[in-house]
C-alpha positions in Angstrom: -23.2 4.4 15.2 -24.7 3.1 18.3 -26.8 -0.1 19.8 -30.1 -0.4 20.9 -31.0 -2.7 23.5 -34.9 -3.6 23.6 -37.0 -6.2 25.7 -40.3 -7.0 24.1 -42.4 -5.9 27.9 -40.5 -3.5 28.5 -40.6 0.4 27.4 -38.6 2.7 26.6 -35.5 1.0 24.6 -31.9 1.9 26.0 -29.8 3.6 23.3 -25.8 3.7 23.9 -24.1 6.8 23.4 -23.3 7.1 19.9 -19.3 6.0 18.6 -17.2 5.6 15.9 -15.9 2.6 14.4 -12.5 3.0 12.5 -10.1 0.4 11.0 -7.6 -1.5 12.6 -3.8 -0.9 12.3 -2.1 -1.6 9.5 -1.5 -5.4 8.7 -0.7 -5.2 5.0 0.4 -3.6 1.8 -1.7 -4.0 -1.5 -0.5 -2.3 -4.8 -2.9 0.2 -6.1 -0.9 0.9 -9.1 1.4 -0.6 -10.6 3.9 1.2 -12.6 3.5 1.5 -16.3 5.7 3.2 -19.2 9.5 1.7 -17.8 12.3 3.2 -19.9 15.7 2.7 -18.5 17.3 4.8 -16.5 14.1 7.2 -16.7 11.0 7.5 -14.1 7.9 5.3 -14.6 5.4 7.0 -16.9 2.8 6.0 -14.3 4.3 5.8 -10.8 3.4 2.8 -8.3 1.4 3.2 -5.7 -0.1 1.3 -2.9 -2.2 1.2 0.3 -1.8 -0.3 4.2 -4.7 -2.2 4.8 -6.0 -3.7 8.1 -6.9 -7.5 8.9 -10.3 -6.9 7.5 -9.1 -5.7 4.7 -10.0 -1.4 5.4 -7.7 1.4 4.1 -6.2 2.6 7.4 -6.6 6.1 6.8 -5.8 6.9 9.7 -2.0 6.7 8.9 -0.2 9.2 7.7 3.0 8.7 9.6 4.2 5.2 8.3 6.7 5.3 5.2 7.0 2.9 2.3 9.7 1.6 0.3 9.7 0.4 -2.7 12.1 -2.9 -3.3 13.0 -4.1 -6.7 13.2 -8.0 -7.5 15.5 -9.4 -10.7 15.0 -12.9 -12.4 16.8 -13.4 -15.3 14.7 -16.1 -16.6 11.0 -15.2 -15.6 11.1 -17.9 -12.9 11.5 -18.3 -9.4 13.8 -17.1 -7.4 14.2 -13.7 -7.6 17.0 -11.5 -6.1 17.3 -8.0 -4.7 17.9 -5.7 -7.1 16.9 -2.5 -5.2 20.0 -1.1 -5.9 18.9 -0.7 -9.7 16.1 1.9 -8.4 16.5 5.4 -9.2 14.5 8.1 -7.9 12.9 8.4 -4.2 12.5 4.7 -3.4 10.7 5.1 0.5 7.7 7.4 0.3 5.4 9.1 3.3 2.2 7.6 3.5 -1.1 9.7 3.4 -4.2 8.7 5.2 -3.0 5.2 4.5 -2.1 5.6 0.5 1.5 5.7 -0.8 2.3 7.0 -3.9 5.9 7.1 -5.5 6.6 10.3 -7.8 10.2 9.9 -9.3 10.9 5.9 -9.3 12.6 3.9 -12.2 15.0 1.3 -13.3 18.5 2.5 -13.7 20.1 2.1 -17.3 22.5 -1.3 -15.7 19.7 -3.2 -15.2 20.3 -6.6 -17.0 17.9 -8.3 -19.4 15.0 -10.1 -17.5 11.5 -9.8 -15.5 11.5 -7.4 -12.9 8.6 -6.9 -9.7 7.8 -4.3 -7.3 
């Protein structure tokens, strides 16, 4: 990319030197996937997966050095307010990210969860 500055009387235009424009750092985490197929004390059929974004709402694939984790939330009644019930996760619950995408390969619900809705 580049700008071109131009005056109407005068010739030639002035061109800048030409540079990239990348996105910002990460601000964000927006689920790509969410995870499909649960079966206690089994991994997700489909695994989660999510993304770091920047303020302007860009993949920042640039990153490939942040790690995820994934945190489990309980409600026994499908209402607010939910509890921490990471401990219920079974698998690799923090994942490397990969030119800004994180994708879980081995994550599930333990057989001891309780009854009730569940969020990533």
């Amino acid at each position: 990319m580049r700008i071109v500055f131009r005056a109407a009387s005068l010739f030639p235009s002035a061109p800048t030197p030409l540079f990239a424009v990348a996105a910002g750092p990460a601000a964000r985490v927006v689920l790509l996937q969410a995870p499909v197929g649960v079966y206690l004390s089994s991994a997700f059929v489909i695994q989660p997966s999510a993304e770091l974004r920047d303020t302007a709402d860009n993949r920042v694939t640039s990153d490939s050095f942040s790690r995820l984790t994934a945190r489990l939330e309980h409600t026994p009644g499908g209402a607010a307010p939910f509890t921490d019930r990471s401990s219920l996760l079974i698998g690799s619950s923090t994942v490397q990210v990969a030119a800004g995408v994180a994708t879980f390969l081995d994550l599930g619900i333990s057989w001891g969860a309780p009854a009730g809705d569940y969020r990533l």
